[in-house]
C-alpha positions as CSV (number, residue, x, y, z in Angstrom):
1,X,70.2,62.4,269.4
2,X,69.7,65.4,272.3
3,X,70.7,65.6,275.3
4,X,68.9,68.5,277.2
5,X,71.2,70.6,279.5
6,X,68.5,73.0,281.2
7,X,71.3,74.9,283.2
8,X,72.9,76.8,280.1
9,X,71.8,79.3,277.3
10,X,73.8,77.7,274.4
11,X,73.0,74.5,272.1
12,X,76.4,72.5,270.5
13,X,74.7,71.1,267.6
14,X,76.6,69.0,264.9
15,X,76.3,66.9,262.1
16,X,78.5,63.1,261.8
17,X,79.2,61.3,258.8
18,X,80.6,57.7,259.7
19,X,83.3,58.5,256.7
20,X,87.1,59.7,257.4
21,X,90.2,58.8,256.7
22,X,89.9,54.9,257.2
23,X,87.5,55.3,254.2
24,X,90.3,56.3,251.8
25,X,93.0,55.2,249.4
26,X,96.9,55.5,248.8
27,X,95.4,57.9,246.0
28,X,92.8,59.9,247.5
29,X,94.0,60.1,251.1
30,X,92.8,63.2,252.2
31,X,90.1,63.8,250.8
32,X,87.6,63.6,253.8
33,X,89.4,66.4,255.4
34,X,89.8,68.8,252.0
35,X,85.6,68.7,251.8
36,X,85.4,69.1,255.5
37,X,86.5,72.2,253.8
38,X,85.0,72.8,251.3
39,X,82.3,72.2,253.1
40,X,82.2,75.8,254.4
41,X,83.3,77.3,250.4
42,X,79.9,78.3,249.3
43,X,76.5,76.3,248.6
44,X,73.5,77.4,246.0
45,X,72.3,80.3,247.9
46,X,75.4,81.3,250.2
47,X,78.8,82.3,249.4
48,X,81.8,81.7,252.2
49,X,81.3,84.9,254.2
50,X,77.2,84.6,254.2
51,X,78.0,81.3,256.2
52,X,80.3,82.8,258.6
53,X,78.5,85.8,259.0
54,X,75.0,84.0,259.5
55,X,76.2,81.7,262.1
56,X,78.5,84.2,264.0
57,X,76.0,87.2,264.0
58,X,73.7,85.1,265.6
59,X,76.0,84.6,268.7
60,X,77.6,81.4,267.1
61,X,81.0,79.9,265.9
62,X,80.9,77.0,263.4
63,X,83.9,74.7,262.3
64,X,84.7,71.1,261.8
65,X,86.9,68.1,262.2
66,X,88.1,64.6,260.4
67,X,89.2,61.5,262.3
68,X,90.0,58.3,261.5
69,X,86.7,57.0,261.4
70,X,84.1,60.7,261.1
71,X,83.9,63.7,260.0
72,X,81.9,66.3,262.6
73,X,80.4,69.4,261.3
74,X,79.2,71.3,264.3
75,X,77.8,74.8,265.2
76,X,77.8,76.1,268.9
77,X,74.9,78.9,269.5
78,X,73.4,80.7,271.5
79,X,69.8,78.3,272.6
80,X,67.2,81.4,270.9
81,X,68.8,81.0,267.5
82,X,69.2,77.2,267.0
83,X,66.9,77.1,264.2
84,X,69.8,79.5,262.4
85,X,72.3,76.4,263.1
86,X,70.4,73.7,261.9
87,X,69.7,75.1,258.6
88,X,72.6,77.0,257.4
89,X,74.3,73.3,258.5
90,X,72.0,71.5,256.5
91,X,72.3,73.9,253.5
92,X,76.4,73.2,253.7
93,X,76.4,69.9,253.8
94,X,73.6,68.9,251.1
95,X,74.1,72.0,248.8
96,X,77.8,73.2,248.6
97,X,78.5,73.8,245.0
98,X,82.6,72.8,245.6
99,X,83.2,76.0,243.1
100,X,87.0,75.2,240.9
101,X,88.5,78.6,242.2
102,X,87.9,77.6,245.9
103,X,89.5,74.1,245.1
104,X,92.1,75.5,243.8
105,X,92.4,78.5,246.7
106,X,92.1,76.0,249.1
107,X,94.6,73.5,247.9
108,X,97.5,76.5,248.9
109,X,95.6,76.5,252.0
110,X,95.8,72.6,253.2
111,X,99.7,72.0,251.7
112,X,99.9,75.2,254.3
113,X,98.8,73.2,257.3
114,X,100.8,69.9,255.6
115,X,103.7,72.8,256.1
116,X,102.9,73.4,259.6
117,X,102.3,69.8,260.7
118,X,105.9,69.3,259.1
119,X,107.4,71.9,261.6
120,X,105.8,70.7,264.7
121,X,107.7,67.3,265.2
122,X,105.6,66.3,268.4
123,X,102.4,66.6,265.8
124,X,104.0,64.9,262.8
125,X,105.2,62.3,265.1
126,X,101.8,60.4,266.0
127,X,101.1,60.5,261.7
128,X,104.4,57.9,261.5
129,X,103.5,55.9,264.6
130,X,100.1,55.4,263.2
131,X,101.5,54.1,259.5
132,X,103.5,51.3,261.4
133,X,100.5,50.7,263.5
134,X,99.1,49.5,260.5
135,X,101.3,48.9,257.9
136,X,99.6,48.9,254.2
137,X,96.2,50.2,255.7
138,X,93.9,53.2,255.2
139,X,94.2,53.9,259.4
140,X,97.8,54.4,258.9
141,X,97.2,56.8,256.4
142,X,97.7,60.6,257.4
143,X,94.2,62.5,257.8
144,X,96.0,65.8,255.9
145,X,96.8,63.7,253.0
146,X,100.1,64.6,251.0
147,X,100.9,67.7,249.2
148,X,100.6,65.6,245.8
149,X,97.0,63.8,246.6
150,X,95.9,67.4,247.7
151,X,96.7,69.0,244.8
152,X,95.0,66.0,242.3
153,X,91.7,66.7,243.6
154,X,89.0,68.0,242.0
155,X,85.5,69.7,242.4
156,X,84.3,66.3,241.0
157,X,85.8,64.2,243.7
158,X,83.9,66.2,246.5
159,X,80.8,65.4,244.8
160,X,81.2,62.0,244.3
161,X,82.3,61.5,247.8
162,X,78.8,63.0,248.9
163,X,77.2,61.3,247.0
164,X,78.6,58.0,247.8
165,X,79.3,58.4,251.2
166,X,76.5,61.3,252.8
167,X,73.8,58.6,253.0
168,X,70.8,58.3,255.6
169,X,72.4,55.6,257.1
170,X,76.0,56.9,257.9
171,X,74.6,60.1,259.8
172,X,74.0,61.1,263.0
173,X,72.4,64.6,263.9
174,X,73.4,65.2,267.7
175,X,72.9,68.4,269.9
176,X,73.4,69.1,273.5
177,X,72.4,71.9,275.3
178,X,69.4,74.0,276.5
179,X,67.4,72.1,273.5
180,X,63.9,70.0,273.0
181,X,63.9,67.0,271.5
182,X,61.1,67.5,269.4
183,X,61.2,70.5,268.4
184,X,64.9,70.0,267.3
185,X,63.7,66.7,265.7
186,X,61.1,68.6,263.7
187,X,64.0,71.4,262.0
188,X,65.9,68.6,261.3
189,X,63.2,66.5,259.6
190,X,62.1,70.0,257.6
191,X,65.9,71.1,256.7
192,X,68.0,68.0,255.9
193,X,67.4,65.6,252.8
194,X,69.8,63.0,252.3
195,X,70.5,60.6,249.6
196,X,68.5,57.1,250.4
197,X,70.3,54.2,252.1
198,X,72.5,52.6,250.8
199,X,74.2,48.7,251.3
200,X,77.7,49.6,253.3
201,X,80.6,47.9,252.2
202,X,82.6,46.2,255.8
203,X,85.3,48.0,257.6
204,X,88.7,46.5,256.0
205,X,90.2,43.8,258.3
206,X,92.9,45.6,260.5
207,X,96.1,43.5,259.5
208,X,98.4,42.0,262.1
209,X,100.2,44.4,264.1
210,X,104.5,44.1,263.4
211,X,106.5,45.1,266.6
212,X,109.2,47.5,265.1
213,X,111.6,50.1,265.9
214,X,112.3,53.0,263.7
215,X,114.4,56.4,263.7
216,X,114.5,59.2,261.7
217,X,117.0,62.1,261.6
218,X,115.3,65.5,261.2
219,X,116.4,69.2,261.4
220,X,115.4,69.3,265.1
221,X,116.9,70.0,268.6
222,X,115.0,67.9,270.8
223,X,114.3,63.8,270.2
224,X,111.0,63.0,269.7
225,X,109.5,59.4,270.8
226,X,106.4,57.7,270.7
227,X,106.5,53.8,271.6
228,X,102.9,51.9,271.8
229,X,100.4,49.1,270.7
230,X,97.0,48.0,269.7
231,X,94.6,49.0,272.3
232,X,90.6,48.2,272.7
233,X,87.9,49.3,270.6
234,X,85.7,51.9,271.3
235,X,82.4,49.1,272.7
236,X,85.0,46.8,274.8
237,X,84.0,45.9,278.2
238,X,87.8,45.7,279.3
239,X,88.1,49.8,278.4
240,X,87.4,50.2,282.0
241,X,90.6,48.5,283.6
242,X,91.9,49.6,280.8
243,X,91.1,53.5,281.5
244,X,92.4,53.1,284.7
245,X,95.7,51.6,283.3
246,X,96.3,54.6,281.4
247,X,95.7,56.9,284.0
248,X,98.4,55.2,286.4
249,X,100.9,55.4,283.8
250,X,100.3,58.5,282.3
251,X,97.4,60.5,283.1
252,X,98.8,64.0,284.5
253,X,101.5,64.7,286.7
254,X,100.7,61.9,289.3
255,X,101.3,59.2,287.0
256,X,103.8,56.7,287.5
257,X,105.6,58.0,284.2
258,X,105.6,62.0,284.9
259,X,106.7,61.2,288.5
260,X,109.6,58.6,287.1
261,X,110.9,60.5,284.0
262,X,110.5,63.9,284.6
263,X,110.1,64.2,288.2
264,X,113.2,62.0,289.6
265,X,115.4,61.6,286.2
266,X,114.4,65.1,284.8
267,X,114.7,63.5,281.4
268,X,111.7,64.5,279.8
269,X,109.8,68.0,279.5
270,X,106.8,66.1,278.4
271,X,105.7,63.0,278.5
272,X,102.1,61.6,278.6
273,X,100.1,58.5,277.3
274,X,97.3,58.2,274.4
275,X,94.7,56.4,273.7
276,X,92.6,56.2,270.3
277,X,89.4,53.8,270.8
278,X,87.6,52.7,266.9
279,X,85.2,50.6,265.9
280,X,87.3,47.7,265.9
281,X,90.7,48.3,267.4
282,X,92.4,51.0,269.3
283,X,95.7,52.8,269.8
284,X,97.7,53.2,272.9
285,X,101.0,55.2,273.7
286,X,103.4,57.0,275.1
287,X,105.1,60.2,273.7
288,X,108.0,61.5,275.3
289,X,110.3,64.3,274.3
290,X,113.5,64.4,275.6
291,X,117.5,65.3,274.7
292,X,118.9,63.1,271.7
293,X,121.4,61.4,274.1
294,X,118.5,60.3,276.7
295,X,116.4,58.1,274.2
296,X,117.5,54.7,275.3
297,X,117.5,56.0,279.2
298,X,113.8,57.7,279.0
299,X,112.9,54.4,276.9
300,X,114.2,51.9,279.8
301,X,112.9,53.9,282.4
302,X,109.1,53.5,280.6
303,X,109.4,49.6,280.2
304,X,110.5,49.3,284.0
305,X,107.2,51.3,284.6
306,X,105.1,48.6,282.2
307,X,106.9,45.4,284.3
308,X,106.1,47.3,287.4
309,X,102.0,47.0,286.7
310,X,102.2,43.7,284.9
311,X,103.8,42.2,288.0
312,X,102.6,44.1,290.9
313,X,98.7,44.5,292.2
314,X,97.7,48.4,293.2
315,X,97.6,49.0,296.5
316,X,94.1,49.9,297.6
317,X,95.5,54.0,298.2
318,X,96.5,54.0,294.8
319,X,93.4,52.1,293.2
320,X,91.0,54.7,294.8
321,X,93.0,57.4,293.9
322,X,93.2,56.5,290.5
323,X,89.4,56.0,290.6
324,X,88.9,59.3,292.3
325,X,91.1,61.2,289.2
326,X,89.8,59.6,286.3
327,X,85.7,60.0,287.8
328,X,87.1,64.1,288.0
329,X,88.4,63.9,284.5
330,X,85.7,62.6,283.1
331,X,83.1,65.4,285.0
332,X,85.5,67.6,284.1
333,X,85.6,67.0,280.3
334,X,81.5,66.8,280.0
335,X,81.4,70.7,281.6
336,X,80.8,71.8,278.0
337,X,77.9,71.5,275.8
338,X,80.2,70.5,272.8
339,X,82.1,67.8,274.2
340,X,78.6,66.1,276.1
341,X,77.5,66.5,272.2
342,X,80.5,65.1,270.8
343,X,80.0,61.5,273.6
344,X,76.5,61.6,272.7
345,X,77.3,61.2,268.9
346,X,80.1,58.8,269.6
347,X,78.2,56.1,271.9
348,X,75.4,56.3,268.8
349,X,77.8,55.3,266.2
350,X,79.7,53.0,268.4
351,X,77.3,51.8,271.1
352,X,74.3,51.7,269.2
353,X,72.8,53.0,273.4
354,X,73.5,55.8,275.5
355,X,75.3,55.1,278.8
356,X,74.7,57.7,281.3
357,X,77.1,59.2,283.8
358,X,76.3,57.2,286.6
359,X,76.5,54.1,284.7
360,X,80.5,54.8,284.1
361,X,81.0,55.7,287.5
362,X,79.9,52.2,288.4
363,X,81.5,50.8,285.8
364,X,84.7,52.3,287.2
365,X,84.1,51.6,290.8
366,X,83.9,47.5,289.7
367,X,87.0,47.5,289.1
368,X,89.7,45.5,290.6
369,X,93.5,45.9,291.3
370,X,93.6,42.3,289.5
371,X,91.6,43.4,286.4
372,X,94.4,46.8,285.8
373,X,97.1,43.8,286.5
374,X,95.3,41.5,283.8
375,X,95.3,44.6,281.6
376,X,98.8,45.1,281.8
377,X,99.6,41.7,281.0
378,X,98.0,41.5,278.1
379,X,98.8,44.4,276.5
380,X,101.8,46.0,278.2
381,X,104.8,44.0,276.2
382,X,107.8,45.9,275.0
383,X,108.7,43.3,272.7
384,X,105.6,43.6,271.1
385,X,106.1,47.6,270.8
386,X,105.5,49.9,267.7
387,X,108.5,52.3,268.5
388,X,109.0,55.6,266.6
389,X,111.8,58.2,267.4
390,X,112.8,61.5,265.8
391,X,116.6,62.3,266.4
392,X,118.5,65.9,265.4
């Protein structure tokens, strides 16, 4: 997939597996993200630092990321020297030789970044409102893994997991940038070989949702809170009320939260809402960080915000407004090769099409003051809450 950018001299090129962290056990979570790693460790004709340097002397950076649902490998260069990215990529991901004494370097490294995850409480928060998301399932496992999975793995496991999982049919090579098709399409047919199709097994049903409420002390000085719900998957037609919704509660410092909380209570330093789209559910939420003695007043104050758009229509000020900031966002966020690549990948795996611009801005446009209210309705229900809190 390409999506040619004529304006710019640089090409965001990268390579997605349909395989993260929902693909995982109680026993080998986290393993997607240590060969995202590995990844980068050496192949048959490149140690580490050839990678780095190849990539980077040509006027590039290269790196990675694991979700719930993918794994990216991705290159930004410079548009002359794509041919560079496309085959050092394909030589990592089809030839790394996952050596023991990187395994075994790189374990110290991950239980590292389990360390730091551990002393950022507004990070380590969203890893415990996920596991009562979805109690007992591999989305409500923690992408990182734990310190004790992490250090079970071996160079064996990497390989198996490419061999099982880096198929034909769970890949998608997308670029954006100053870049033509087929010429692109050409490198790509010359450089990457992958392992023939095989039969996918289904996603694992998503279990019912259990509204709960659940506090943990930790060495702390500020309360950290996270209260939300289910949400839409990534290719549901109501994810446009639904966008909106979001963005009149908690998108920037106009929202109806940010103005309520911090602006007239001055409860909260941050606050903001979330929103996770898959391929068959979705996560929504609110994170809030505030004193330990202001949790039940920041939590009240959020809930009168819900009842205030399940019961009462947008005026048509606010509605255009609303429409006005999330068509800017959205521009906004597409300004950069890399993340126009990253919705081009996305709407493949998810859409199975490619929805231009102009069709979301008329998508947004349609909607109706009623259609937020409906939204709101239906999911907007404190009773029905997943509720986390951190407490000092």
């Amino acid at each position: 997939m390409t999506e040619k950018i004529p304006t710019v001299r640089s090409v965001a090129f990268g390579v997605w597996v349909q395989v993260g962290g929902r693909d995982e056990t109680e026993a080998n979570q986290g393993i997607s993200h240590f060969l995202e790693h590995m990844i980068f460790k050496g192949t048959e004709k490149r140690n580490k630092l050839d990678i780095a340097l190849e990539i980077e002397s040509s006027g590039g950076l290269v790196n990675a990321m694991t979700m719930k649902e993918l794994t990216c490998f991705y290159a930004q260069m410079l548009d002359e020297n794509i041919g560079t990215a496309v085959e050092v990529m394909s030589d990592i991901v089809a030839n790394s030789v996952f050596a023991e004494e990187e395994t075994e370097k790189e374990k110290t490294v991950i239980i590292e970044e389990i360390n730091g995850q551990e002393d950022e409480p507004g990070d380590l928060i969203f890893d415990y409102f996920f596991r009562e998301l979805y109690p007992g399932h591999p989305l409500g496992l923690p992408i990182l893994g734990t310190k004790e999975t992490v250090n079970g793995f071996k160079p064996g496991d990497f390989r198996n997991l490419i061999r099982e999982k880096y198929t034909a049919d769970s890949i998608v090579i997308a670029a954006a940038g100053n870049v033509e098709h087929d010429a692109l399409r050409k490198m790509v047919e010359d450089c990457f070989k992958f392992p023939a199709v095989k039969k996918k097994p289904g996603k694992d049903k998503v279990p019912a949702m259990k509204p709960l409420r659940k506090e943990w002390k930790r060495p702390i000085s500020q309360a950290h809170i996270i209260t939300g719900m289910r949400s839409y998957p990534y290719n549901d037609q109501r994810k446009y009320p639904f966008l909106l919704l979001n963005t009149v509660l908690g998108g920037g410092m106009s929202s109806r939260l940010f103005q309520s909380v911090r602006e007239e209570f001055g409860y909260a330093y941050a606050i903001f809402t979330f929103n996770e789209a898959l391929s068959d559910t979705g996560a929504w939420g609110v994170y809030i960080g505030t004193d330990k003695d202001k949790v039940e007043q920041v939590l009240e104050l959020t809930y009168k915000e819900y009842e205030k758009v399940r019961t009462e229509l947008l005026s048509a000020e606010e509605l255009q407004r609303i429409k006005t900031q999330l068509k800017g966002n959205l521009m906004l966020g597409l300004e950069s090769t890399s993340s126009r690549m990253n919705r081009l990948a996305k709407m493949e795996i998810y859409l199975n099409d490619f929805v231009t611009l102009d069709r979301v801005v008329e998508e947004i446009d349609k909607v109706t003051a009623e259609q937020v209210k409906a939204t709101a309705e239906e999911l907007l229900q404190p009773e029905e809450a997943v509720t986390v809190v951190f407490v000092p």
